[in-house]
N, C-alpha and C positions, 0 to 999 in steps of 0.2 A: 469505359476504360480509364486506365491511371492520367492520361493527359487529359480529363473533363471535370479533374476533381477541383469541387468549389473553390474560388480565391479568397475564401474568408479564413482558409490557412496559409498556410506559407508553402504556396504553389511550389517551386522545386525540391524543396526540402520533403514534406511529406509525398510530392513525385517519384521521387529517387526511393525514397523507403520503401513504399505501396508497390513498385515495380521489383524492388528486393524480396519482398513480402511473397509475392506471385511463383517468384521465380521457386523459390524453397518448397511453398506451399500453394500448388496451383489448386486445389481445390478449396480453398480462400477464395470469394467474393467479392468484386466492390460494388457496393450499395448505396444509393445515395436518397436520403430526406428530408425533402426542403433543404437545407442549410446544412446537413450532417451526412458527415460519409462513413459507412461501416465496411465493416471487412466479416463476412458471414459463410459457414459451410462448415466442411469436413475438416475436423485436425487432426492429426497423428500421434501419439503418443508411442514415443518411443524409449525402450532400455535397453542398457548394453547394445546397442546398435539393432536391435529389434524391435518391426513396430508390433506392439502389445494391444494395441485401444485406438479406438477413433469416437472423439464429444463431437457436436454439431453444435458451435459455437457462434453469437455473433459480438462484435465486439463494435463499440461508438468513438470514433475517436473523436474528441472534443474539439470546437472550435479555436479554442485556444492553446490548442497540441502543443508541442510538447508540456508548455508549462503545465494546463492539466493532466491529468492519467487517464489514458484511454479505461473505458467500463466495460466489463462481459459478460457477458449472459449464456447459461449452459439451455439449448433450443432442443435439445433432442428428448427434454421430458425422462430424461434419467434423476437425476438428481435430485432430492424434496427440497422443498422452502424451507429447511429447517435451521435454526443458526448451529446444529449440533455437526452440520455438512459443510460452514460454512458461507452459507446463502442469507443476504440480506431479505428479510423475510420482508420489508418493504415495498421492494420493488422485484425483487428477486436475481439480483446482479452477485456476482461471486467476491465475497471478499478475502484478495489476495492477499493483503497485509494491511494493518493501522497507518494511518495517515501520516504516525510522525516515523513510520518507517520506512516512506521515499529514498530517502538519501543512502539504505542500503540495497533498496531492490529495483529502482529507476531511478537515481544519481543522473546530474545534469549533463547531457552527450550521449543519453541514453536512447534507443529506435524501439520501432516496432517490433522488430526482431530480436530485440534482446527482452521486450515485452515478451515475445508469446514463447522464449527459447528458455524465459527464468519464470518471472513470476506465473504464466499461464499453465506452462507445462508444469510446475513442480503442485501449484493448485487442483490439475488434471488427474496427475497421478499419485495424490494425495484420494481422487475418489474414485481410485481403481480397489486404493488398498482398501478403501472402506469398503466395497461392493464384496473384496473378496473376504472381508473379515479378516484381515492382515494389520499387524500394528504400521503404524507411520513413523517410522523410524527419525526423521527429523524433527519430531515434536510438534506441537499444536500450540496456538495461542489462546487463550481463554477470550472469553465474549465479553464485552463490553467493559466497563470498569475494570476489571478485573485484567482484563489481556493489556491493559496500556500502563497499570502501574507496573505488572510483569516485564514490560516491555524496558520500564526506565529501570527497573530492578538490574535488570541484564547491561545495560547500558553502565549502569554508576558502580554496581558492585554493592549497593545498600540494600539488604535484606528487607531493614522493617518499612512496610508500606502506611503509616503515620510520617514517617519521615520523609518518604519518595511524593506523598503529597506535598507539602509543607516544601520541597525542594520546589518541587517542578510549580508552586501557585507562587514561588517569590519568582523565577524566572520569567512568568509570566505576567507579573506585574512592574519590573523594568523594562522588560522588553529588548531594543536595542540601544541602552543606558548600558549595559552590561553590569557583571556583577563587582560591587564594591567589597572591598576584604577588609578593610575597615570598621564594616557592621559588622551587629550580631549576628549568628548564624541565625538563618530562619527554622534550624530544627529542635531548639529550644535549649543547647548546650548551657548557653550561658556566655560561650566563646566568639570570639570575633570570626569570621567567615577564611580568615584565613591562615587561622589557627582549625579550621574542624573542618565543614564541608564545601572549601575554594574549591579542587577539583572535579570533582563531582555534579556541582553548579556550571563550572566551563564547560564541560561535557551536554550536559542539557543544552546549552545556551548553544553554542556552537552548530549542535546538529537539529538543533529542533526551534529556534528563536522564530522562525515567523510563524510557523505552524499555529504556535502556543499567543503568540500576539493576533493571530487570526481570528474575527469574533465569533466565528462556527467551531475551533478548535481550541477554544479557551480554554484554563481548565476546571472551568465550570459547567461548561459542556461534555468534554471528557473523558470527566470521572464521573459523569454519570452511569445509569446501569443502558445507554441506549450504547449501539455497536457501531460506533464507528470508524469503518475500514475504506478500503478502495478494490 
């Protein structure tokens, strides 16, 4: 039960959630391995106030909860390993969204419950529409390289992705120095940073600085072609 879970999290905090968690969704599990406690079973999926679908999900909430993102994993053997489904073909964990976009879809204050009522559910029923051969009306992110300059595309407003690199490797090579407007821009205008791409730079810096100063989230890591989500 919710009162046995490890003290290597933050006993009341993840207590209160996990008993939240229950209450919504009793056919949710607690699990517990070695030192890791999951939440595993039946989910619901529902639209317009109908449930439509039920995945067999289990989910690991990390040691370090919140500040890590709980992982999921779809158990019911519906879904391929494929990255075209969004399935980390590594291990085969679902990736909800790219790592530098915590801050719009588990922002800090965030629970379990806003875990599996945003990003799990809209992941969910993202692969009903695929089963039914229905478009996904909210769009897709591309895989790997590709979905994370997309991502800063959307973020700055800068189309060309020469440039969205060139932003996002100087951001990440000050780090939390912040950006000087002083310099040259780093997208080869010719112009000082606060004549051409200040904005744009704060923007990065603001919602993405430690991600990108993080030495797995560099953006030499990145902008590789590997898929790095959560």
């Amino acid at each position: 039960m919710a009162g046995n879970i490890k003290k290597t999290h933050n006993l009341e905090s993840l207590n209160k959630e996990i008993l939240t968690v229950k209450q919504k969704y009793p056919t949710l599990n607690i699990l517990y391995d070695k030192k890791v406690t999951y939440l595993q079973g039946s989910f619901p999926i529902h639209y317009n106030e109908q449930e439509i679908d039920r995945f067999v999900i289990r989910i690991e909430i990390p040691l370090n909860y919140p500040r890590s993102i709980p992982r999921v994993w779809e158990i019911g053997g519906r879904i391929p390993r494929i990255l075209k489904r969004h399935i980390n073909v590594r291990d085969g964990s679902a990736c909800l969204f790219l790592e530098f976009e915590r801050w719009q879809y588990f922002p800090p204050g965030s629970t379990l419950i806003d875990f599996l009522d945003g990003p799990i559910r809209s992941f969910l029923l993202m692969q009903c529409c695929f089963e039914k051969g229905i478009s996904w009306s909210h769009g897709e992110r591309s895989h790997g390289r590709t979905g994370i300059i997309e991502y800063f595309q959307e973020l700055t407003g800068v189309e060309q992705s020469d440039i969205i690199v060139k932003l996002i490797e100087y951001v990440s090579k000050t780090g939390k120095k912040g950006v000087r407007g002083h310099l040259f821009c780093p997208c080869g205008s010719g112009k000082i940073i606060r004549k051409c791409h200040f904005n744009e730079l704060i923007k990065i810096q603001e919602k993405n600085t430690t991600q990108l100063c993080h030495k797995k989230t560099s953006i030499y890591y990145s902008t590789s072609n590997s898929k790095k989500c959560v």
